[in-house]
KEKE-916785 format. One line per 5 residues: number of its first residue (from 0); their letters; for each residue y, z negated, x of N, C-alpha, C. Coordinates in steps of 0.05 Angstrom, whole numbers, always signed. Layout:
NUM> a> Y/Z/X/Y/Z/X/Y/Z/X  ...;
END
This chain:
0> xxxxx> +1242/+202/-1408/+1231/+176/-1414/+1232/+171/-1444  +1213/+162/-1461/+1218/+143/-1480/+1215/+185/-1499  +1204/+205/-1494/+1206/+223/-1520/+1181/+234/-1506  +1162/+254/-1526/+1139/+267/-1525/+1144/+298/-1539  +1132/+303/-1528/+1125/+335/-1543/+1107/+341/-1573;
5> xxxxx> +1119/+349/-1590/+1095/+344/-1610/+1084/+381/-1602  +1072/+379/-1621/+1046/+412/-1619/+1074/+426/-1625  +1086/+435/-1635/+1108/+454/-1647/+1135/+456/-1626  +1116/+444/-1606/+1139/+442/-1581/+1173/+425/-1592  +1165/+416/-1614/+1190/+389/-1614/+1198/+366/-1608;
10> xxxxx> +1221/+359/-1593/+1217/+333/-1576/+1221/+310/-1601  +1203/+292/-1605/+1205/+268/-1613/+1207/+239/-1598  +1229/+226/-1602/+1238/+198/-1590/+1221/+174/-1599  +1216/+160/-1583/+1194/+137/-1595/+1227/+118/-1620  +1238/+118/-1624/+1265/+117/-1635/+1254/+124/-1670;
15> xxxxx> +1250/+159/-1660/+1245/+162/-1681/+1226/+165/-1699  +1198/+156/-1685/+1177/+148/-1690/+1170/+127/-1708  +1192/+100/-1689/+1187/+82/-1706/+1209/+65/-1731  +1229/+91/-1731/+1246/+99/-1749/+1226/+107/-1773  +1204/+136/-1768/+1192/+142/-1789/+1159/+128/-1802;
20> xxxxx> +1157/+105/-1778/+1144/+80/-1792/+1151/+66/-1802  +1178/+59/-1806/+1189/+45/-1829/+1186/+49/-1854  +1202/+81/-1844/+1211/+93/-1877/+1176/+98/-1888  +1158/+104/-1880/+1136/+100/-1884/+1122/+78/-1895  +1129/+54/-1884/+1124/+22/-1896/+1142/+24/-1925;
25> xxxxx> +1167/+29/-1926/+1185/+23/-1937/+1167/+46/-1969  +1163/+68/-1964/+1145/+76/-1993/+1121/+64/-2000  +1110/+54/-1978/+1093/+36/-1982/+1090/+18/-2004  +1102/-1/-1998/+1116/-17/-2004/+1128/-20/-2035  +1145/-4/-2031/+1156/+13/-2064/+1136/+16/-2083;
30> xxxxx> +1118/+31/-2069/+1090/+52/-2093/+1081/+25/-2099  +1062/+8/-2076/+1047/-13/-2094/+1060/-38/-2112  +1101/-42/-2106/+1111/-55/-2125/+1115/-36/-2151  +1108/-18/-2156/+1113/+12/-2172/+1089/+0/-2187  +1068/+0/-2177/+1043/-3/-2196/+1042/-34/-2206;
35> xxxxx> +1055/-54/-2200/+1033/-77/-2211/+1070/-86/-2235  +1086/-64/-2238/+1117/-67/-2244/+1112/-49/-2272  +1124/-64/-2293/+1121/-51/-2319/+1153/-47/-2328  +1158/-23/-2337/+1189/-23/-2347/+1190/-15/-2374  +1209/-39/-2383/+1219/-38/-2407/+1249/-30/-2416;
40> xxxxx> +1253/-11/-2438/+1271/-1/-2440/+1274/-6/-2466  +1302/-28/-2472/+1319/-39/-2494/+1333/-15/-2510  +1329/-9/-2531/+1334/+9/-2544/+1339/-3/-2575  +1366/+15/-2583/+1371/+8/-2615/+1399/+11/-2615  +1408/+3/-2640/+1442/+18/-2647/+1465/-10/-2637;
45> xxxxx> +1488/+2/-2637/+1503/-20/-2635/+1501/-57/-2645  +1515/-63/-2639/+1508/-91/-2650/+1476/-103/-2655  +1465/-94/-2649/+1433/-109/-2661/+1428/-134/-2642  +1436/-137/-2619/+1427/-156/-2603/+1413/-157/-2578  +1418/-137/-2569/+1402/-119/-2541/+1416/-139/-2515;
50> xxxxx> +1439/-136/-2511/+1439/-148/-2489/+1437/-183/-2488  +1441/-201/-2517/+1432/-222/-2520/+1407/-229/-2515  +1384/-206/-2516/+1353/-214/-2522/+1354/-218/-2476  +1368/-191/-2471/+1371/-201/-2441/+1374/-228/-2435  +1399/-241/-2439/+1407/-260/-2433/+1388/-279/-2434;
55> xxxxx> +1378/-292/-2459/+1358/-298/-2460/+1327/-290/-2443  +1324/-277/-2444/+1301/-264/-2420/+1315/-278/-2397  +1335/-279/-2380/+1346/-301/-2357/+1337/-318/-2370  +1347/-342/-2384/+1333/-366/-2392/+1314/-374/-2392  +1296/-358/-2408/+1263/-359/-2413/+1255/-357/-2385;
60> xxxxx> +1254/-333/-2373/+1249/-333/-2339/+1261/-350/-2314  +1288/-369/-2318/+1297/-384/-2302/+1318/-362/-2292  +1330/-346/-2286/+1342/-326/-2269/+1365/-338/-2277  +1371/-349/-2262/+1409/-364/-2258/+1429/-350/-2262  +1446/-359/-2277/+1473/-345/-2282/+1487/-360/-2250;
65> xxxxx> +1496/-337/-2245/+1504/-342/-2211/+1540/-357/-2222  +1561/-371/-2207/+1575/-384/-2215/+1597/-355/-2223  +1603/-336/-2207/+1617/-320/-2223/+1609/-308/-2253  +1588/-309/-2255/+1580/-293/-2282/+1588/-317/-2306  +1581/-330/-2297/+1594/-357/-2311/+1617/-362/-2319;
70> xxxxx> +1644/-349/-2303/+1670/-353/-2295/+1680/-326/-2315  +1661/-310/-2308/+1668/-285/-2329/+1655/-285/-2360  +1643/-311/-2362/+1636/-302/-2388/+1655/-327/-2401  +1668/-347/-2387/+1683/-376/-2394/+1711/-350/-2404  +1724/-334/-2389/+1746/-313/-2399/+1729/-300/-2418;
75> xxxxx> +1712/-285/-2427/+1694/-260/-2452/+1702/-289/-2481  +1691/-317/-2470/+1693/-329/-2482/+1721/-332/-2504  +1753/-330/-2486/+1776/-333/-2499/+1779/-306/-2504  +1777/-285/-2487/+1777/-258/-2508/+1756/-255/-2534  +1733/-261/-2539/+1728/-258/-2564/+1733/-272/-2580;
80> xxxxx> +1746/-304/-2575/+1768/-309/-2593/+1790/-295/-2606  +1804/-280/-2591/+1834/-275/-2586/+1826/-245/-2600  +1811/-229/-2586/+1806/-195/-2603/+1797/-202/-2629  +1772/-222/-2624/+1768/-233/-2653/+1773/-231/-2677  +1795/-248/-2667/+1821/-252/-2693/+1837/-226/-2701;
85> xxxxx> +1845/-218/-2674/+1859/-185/-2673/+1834/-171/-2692  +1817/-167/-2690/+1798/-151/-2709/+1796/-154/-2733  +1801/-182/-2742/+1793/-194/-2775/+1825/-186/-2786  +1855/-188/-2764/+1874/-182/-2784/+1877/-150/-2791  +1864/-136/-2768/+1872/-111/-2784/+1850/-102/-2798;
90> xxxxx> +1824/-119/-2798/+1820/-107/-2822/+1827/-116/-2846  +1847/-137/-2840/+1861/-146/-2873/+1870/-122/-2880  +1880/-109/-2867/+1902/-91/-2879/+1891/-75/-2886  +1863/-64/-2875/+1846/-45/-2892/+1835/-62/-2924  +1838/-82/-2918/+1822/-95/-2946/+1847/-105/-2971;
95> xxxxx> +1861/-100/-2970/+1896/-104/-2982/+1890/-138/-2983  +1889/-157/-2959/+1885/-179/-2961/+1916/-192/-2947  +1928/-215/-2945/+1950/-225/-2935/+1943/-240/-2928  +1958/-249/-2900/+1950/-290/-2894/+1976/-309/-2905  +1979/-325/-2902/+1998/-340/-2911/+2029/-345/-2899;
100> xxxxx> +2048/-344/-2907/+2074/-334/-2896/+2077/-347/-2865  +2064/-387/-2872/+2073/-389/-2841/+2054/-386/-2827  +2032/-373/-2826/+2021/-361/-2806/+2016/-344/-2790  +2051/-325/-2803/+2052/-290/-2796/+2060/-289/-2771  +2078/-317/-2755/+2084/-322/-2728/+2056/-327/-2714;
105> xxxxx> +2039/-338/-2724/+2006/-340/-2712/+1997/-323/-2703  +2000/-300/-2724/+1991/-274/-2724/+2002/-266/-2699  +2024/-261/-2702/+2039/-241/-2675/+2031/-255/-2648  +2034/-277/-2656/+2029/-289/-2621/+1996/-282/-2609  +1983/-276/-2634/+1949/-270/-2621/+1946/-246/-2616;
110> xxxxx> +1963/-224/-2630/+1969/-201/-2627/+1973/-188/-2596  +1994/-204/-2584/+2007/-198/-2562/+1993/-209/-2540  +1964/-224/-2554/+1940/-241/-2529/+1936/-233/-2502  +1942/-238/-2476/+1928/-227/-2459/+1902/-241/-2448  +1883/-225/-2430/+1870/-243/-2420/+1870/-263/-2404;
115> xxxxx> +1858/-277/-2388/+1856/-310/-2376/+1853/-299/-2348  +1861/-310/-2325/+1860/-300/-2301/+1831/-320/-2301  +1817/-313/-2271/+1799/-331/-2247/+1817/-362/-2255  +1796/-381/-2266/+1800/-406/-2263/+1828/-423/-2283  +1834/-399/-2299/+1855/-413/-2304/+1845/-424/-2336;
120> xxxxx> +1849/-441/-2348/+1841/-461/-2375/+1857/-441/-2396  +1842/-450/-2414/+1852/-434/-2443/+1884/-442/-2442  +1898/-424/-2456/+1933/-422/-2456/+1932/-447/-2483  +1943/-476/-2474/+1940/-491/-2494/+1969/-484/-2520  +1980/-454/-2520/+1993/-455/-2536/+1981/-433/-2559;
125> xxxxx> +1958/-432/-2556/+1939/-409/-2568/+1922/-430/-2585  +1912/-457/-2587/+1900/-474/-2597/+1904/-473/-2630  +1928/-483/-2639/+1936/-498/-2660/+1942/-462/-2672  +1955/-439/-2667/+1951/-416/-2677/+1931/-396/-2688  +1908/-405/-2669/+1877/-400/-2672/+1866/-418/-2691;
130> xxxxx> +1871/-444/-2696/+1849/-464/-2716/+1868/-447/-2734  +1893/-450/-2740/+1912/-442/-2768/+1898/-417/-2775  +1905/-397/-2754/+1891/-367/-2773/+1869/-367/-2784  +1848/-388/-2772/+1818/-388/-2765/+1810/-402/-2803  +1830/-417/-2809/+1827/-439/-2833/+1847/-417/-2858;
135> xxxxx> +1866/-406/-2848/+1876/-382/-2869/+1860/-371/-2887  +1861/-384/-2912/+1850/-372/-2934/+1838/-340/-2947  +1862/-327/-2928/+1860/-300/-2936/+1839/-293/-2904  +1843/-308/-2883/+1822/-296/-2870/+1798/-300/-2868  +1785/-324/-2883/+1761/-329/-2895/+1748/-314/-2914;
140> xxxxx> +1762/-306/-2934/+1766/-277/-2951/+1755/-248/-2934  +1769/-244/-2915/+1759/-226/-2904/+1736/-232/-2886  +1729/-254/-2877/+1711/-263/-2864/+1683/-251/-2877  +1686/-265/-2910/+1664/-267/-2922/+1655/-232/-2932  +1678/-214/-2924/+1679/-189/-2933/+1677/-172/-2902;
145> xxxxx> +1659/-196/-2882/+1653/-175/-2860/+1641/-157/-2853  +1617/-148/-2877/+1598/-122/-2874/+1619/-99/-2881  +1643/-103/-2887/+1656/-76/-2890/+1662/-60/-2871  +1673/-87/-2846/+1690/-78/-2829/+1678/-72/-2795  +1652/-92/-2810/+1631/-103/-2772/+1647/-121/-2764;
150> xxxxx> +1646/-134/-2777/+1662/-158/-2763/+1649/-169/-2745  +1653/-187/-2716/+1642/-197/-2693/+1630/-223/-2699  +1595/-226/-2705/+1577/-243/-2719/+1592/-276/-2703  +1599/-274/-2683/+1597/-301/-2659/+1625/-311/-2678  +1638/-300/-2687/+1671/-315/-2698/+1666/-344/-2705;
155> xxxxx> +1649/-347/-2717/+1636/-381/-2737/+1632/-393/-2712  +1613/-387/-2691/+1605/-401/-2677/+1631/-416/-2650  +1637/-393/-2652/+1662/-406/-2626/+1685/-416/-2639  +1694/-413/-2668/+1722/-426/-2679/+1703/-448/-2685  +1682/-464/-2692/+1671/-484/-2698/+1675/-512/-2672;
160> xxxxx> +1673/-494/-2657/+1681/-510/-2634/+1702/-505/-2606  +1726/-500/-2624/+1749/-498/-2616/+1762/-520/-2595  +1757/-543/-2609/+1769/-571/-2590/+1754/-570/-2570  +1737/-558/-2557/+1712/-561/-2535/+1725/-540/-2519  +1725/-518/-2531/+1736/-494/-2512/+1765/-502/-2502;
165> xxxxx> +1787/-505/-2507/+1798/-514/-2504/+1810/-534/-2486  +1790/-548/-2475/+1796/-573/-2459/+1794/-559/-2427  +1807/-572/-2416/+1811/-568/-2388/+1795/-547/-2376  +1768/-573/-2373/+1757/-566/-2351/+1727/-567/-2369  +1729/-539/-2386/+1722/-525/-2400/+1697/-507/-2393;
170> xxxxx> +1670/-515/-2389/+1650/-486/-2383/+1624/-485/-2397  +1629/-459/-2402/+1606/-445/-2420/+1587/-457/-2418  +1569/-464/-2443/+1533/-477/-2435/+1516/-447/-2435  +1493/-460/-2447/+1477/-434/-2438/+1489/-415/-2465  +1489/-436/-2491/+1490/-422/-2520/+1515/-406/-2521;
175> xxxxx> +1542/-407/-2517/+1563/-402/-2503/+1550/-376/-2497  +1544/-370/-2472/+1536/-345/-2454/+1521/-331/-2485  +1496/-340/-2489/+1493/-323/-2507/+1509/-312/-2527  +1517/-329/-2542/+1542/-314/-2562/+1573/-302/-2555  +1565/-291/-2532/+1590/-279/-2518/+1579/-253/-2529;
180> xxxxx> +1605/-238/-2528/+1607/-212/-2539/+1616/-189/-2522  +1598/-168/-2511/+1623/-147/-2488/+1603/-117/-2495  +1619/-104/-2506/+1606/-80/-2504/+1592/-71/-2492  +1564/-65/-2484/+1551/-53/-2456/+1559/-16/-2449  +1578/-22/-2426/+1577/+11/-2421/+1558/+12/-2399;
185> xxxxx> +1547/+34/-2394/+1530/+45/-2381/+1501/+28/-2385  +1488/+28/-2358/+1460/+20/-2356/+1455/-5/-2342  +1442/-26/-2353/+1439/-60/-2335/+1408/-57/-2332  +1400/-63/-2306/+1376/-70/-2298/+1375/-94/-2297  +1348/-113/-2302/+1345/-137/-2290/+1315/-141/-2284;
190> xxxxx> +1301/-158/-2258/+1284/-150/-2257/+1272/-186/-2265  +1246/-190/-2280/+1231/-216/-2282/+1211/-213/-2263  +1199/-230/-2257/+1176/-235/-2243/+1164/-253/-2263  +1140/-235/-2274/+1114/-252/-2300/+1092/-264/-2272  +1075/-275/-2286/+1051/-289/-2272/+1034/-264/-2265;
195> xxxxx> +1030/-241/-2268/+1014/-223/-2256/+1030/-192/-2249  +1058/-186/-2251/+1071/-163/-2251/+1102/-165/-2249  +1119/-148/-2235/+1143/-149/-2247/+1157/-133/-2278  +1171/-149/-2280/+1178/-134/-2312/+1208/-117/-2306  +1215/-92/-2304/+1239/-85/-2306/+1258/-82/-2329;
200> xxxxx> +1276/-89/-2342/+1283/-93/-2369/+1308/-73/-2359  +1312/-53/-2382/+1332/-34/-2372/+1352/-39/-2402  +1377/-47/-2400/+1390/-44/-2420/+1422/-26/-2427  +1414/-7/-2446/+1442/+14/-2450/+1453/+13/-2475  +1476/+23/-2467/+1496/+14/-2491/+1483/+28/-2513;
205> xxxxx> +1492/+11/-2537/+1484/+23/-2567/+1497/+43/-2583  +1522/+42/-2573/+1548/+55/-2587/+1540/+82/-2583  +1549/+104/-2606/+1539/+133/-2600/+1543/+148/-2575  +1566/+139/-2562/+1579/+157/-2545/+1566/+145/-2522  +1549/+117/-2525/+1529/+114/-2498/+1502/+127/-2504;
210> xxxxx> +1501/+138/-2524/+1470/+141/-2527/+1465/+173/-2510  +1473/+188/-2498/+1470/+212/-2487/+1465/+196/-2453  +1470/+171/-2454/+1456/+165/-2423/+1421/+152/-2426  +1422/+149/-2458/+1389/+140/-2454/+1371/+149/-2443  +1377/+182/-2437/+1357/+200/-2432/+1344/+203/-2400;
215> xxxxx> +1367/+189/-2380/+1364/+182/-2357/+1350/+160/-2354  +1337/+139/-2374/+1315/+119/-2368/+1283/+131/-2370  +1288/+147/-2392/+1256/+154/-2401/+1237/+156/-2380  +1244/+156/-2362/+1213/+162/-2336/+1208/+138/-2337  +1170/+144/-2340/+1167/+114/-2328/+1165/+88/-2346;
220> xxxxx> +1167/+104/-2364/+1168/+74/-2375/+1145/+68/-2398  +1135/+40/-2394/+1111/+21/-2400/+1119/+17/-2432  +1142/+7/-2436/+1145/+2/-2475/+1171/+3/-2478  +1181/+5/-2500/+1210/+1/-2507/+1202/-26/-2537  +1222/-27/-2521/+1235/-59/-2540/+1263/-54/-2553;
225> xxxxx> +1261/-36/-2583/+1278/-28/-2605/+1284/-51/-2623  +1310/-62/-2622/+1324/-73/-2634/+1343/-63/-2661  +1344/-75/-2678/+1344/-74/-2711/+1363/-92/-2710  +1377/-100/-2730/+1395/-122/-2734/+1395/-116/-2773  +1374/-133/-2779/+1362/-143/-2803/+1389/-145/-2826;
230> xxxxx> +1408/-163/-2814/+1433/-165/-2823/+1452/-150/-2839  +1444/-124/-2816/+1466/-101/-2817/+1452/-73/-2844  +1444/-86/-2864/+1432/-72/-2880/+1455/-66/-2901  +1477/-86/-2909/+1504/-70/-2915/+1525/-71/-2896  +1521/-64/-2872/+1553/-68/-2857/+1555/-35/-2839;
235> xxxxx> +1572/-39/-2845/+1579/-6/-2827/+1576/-9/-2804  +1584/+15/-2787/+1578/+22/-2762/+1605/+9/-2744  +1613/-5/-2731/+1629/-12/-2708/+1655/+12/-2698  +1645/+41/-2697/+1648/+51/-2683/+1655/+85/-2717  +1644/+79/-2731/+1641/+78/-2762/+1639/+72/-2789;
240> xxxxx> +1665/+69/-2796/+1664/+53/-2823/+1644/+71/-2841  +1655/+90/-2841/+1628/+103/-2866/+1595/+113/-2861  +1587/+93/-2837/+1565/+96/-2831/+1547/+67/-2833  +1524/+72/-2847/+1512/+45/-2845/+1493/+37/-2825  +1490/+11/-2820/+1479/+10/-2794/+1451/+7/-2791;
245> xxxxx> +1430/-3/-2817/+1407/+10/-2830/+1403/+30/-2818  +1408/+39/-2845/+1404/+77/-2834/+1416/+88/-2804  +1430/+70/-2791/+1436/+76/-2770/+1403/+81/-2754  +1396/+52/-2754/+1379/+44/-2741/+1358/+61/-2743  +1355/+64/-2771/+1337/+85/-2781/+1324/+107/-2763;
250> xxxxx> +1352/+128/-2768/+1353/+150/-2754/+1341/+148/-2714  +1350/+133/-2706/+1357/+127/-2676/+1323/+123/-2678  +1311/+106/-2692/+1274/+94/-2695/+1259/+119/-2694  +1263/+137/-2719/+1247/+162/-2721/+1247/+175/-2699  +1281/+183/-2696/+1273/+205/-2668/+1265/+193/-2647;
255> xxxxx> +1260/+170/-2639/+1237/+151/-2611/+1216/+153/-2621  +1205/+154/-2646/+1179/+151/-2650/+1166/+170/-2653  +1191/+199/-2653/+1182/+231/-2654/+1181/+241/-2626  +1197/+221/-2610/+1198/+238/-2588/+1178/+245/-2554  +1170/+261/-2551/+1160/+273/-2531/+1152/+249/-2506;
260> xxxxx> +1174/+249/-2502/+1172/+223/-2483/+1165/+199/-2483  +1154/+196/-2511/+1145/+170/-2515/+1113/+173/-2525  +1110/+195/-2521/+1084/+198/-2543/+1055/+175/-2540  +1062/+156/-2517/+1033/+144/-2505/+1045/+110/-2496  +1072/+111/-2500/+1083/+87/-2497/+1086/+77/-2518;
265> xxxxx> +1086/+50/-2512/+1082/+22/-2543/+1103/+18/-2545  +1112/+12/-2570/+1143/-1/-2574/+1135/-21/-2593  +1155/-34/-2582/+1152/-71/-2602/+1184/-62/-2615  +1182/-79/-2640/+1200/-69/-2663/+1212/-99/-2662  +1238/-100/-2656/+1248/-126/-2665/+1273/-119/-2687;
270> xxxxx> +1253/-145/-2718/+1283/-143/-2733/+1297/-166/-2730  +1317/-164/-2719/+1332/-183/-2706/+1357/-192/-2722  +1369/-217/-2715/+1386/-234/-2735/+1382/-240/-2764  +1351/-256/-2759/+1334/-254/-2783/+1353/-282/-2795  +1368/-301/-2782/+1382/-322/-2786/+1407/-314/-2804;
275> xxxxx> +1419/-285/-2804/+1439/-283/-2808/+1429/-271/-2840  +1416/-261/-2838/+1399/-236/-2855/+1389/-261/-2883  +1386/-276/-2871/+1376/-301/-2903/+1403/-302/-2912  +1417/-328/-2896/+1444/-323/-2898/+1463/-298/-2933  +1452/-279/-2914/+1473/-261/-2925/+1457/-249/-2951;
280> xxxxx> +1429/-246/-2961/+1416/-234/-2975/+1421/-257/-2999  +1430/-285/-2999/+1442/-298/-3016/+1461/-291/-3046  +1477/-273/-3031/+1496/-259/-3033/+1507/-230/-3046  +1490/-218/-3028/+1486/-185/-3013/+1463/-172/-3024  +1464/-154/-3046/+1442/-145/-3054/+1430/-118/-3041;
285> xxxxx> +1405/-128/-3035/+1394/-103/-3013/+1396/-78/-3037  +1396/-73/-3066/+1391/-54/-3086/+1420/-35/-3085  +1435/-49/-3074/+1467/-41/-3075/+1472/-22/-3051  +1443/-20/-3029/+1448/-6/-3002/+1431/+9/-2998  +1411/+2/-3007/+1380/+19/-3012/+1375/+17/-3044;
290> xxxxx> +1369/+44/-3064/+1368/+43/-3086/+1334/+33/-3096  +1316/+41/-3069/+1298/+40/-3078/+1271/+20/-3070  +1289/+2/-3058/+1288/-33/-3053/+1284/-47/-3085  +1257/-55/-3085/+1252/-62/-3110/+1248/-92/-3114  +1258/-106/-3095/+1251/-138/-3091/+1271/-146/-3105;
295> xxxxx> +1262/-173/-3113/+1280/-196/-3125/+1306/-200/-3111  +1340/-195/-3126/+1352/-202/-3109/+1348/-228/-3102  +1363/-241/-3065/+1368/-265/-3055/+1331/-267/-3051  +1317/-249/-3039/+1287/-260/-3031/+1290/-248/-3006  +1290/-273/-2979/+1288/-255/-2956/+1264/-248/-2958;
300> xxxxx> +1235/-264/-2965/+1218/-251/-2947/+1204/-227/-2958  +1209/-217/-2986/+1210/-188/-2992/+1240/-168/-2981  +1256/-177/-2978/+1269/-156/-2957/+1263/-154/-2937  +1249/-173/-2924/+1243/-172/-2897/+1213/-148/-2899  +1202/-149/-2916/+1182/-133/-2913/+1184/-103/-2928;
305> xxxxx> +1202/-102/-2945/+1215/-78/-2951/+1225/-63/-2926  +1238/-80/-2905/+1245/-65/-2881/+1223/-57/-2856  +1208/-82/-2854/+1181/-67/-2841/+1169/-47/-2848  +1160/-42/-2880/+1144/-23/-2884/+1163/+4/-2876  +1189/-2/-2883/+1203/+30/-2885/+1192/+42/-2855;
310> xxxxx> +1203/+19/-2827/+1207/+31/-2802/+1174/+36/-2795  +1153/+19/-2806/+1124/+25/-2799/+1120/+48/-2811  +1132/+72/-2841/+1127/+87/-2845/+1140/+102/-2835  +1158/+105/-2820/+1177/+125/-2808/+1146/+131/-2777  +1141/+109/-2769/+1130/+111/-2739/+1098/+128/-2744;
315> xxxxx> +1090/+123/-2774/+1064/+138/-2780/+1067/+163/-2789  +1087/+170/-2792/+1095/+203/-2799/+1102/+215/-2774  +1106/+199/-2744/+1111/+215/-2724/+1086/+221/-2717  +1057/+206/-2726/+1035/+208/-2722/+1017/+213/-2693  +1032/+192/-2679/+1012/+173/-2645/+1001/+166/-2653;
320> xxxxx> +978/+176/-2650/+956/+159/-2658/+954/+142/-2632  +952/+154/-2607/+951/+134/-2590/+973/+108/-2578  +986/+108/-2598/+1013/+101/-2584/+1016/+69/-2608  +1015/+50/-2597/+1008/+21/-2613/+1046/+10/-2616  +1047/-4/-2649/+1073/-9/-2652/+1077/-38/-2660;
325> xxxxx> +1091/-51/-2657/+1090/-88/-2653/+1108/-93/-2670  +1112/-100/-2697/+1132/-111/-2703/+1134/-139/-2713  +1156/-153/-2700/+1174/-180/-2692/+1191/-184/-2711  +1194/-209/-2733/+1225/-219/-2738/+1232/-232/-2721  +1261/-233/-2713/+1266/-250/-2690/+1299/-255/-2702;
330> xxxxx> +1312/-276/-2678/+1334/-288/-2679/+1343/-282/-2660  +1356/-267/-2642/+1363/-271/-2614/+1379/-295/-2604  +1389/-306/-2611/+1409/-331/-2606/+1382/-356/-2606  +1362/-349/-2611/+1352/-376/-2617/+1329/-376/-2593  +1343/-389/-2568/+1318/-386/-2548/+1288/-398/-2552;
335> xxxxx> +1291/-427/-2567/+1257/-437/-2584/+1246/-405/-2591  +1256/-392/-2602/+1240/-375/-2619/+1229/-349/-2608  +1251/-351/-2585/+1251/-316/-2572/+1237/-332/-2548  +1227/-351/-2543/+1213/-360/-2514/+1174/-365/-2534  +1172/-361/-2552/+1153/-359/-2565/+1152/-318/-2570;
340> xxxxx> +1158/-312/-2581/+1166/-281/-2583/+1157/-268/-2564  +1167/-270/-2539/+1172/-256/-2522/+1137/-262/-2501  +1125/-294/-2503/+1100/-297/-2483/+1087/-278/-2504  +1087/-271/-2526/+1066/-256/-2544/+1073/-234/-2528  +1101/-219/-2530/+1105/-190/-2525/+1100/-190/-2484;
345> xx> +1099/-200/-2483/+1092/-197/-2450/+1056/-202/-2440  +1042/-200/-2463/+1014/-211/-2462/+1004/-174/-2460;
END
């Protein structure tokens, strides 16, 4: 009962018939979400702003931070306080800088920081040790000497509003989430739903020792969205002090725009932390990092175009002709700007 004979004299079960009408629906299914589904693959060097431009992409798209992700980024929140600080003192010691005698007990107690359990409020004996180091003369000093070290861009933003974090019953807003800081290891998918297609946004770590997993996205994919960090035109590498993160970027651009796998796919160019990049060109002479940067010092918007032309001439020497390249100043932190940005790059 209930099985047939096929021609090859094999018994088949109506079982597993309509077992293999499923799996049948089920590619179905797949192939035509396959076709009307575009994937994008976030690409560029450490620090530029890759998994922020995500975050944002939730925003812009509505895609809810579910209440745990929330809970885990309210803790990312007091750890990148707490490492923070841990990061700016030792690079005092690379910079022969000192903090002030009574703040060397400050020091040790942030030293010895652990993290925040599920639910529990900032350690209110970490408050008054954090504003002190945070206002320490000598760590402002090194603050202002953060392209040496990579110092962690969000520091201003979260010691600015210290008395907020701090309070009880304490939780992250949206801006918060964005300027949270966590290394990306491995590979994050997220999927949008646009008005005519799904968008798959694939994002992998930037750091060198993630970049040997990029190679497992390349199928398939519709554009990459390469991230720059405008900023980082004197600041070393994170992961490399005697590497710059320019020329980081540099290098990482050419070989995508040389490479095989991309020969017919579009890439949109974002130079990103164009906010920080005014900021710092005040200051920071692009002539001192690139010799052959001929702009006025303190002019963003000839640095800014000194840096377009370099990466637009790097992408015309890989010579696609068929292969179309988009370049963006952008802000990642600044959702007004990246919710304008982004309806262009999704058109």
């Amino acid at each position: 009962m209930g099985a047939c004979m096929s021609s090859g004299g094999i018994e088949v079960t109506e079982e597993e018939k309509r077992r293999n009408r499923e799996v049948e629906k089920t590619l179905r299914e797949a192939k035509a979400r396959m076709a009307h589904q575009v994937k994008v693959l976030l690409l560029g060097s450490g620090d530029s702003g890759k998994s922020t431009i995500l975050k944002q992409m939730r925003l812009i798209h509505s895609v809810q931070f579910q209440p745990e992700e929330i809970e885990t980024y309210r803790q990312l929140v007091f750890n990148n306080l707490t490492h923070g600080m841990k990061y700016v003192l030792d690079s005092m010691e690379d910079m022969g800088i000192s903090i002030s005698d009574e703040n060397i007990p400050h020091a040790q107690l942030i030293e010895d920081a652990v993290d925040i359990r599920d639910g529990q409020p900032f350690p209110k004996e970490y408050y008054e040790p954090l504003k002190k180091l945070w206002e320490d003369p000598g760590v402002q000093k090194a603050w202002e000497r953060g392209n040496e070290a990579a110092l962690p861009d969000n520091l201003s933003y979260f010691y600015s509003k210290l008395d907020t974090l701090f309070e009880p019953t304490y939780t992250p807003n949206e801006q918060d989430i964005v300027h949270c800081r966590a290394r990306t290891i491995g590979i994050t998918e997220t999927v949008f739903h646009l008005r005519e297609h799904e968008m798959l946004m694939v994002d992998v770590g930037g750091q060198k020792s993630e970049r040997r997993k990029w190679i497992h996205c390349f199928q398939d994919v519709t554009s990459i969205l390469f991230l720059v960090s405008l900023s980082g035109y004197d600041q070393c590498l994170i992961e490399d002090k005697d590497a710059n993160q320019m020329q980081d970027a540099m290098t990482i651009w050419d070989s995508i725009c040389h490479s095989q796998w991309f020969k017919q796919t579009s890439i949109i160019l974002f130079l990103n932390k164009n906010d920080l990049f005014e900021k710092k060109i005040e200051h920071s002479d692009i002539k001192n990092f690139f010799p052959d940067y001929d702009g006025e010092p303190g002019d963003a918007r000839a640095g800014r175009e000194y840096f377009k032309k370099r990466f637009a001439r790097l992408a015309q020497k890989a010579n696609q002709k068929e292969r179309e390249i988009y370049i963006h100043v952008t802000t990642a932190t600044d959702t007004a700007m990246l919710r304008v940005v982004m309806a262009a790059v999704e058109e």
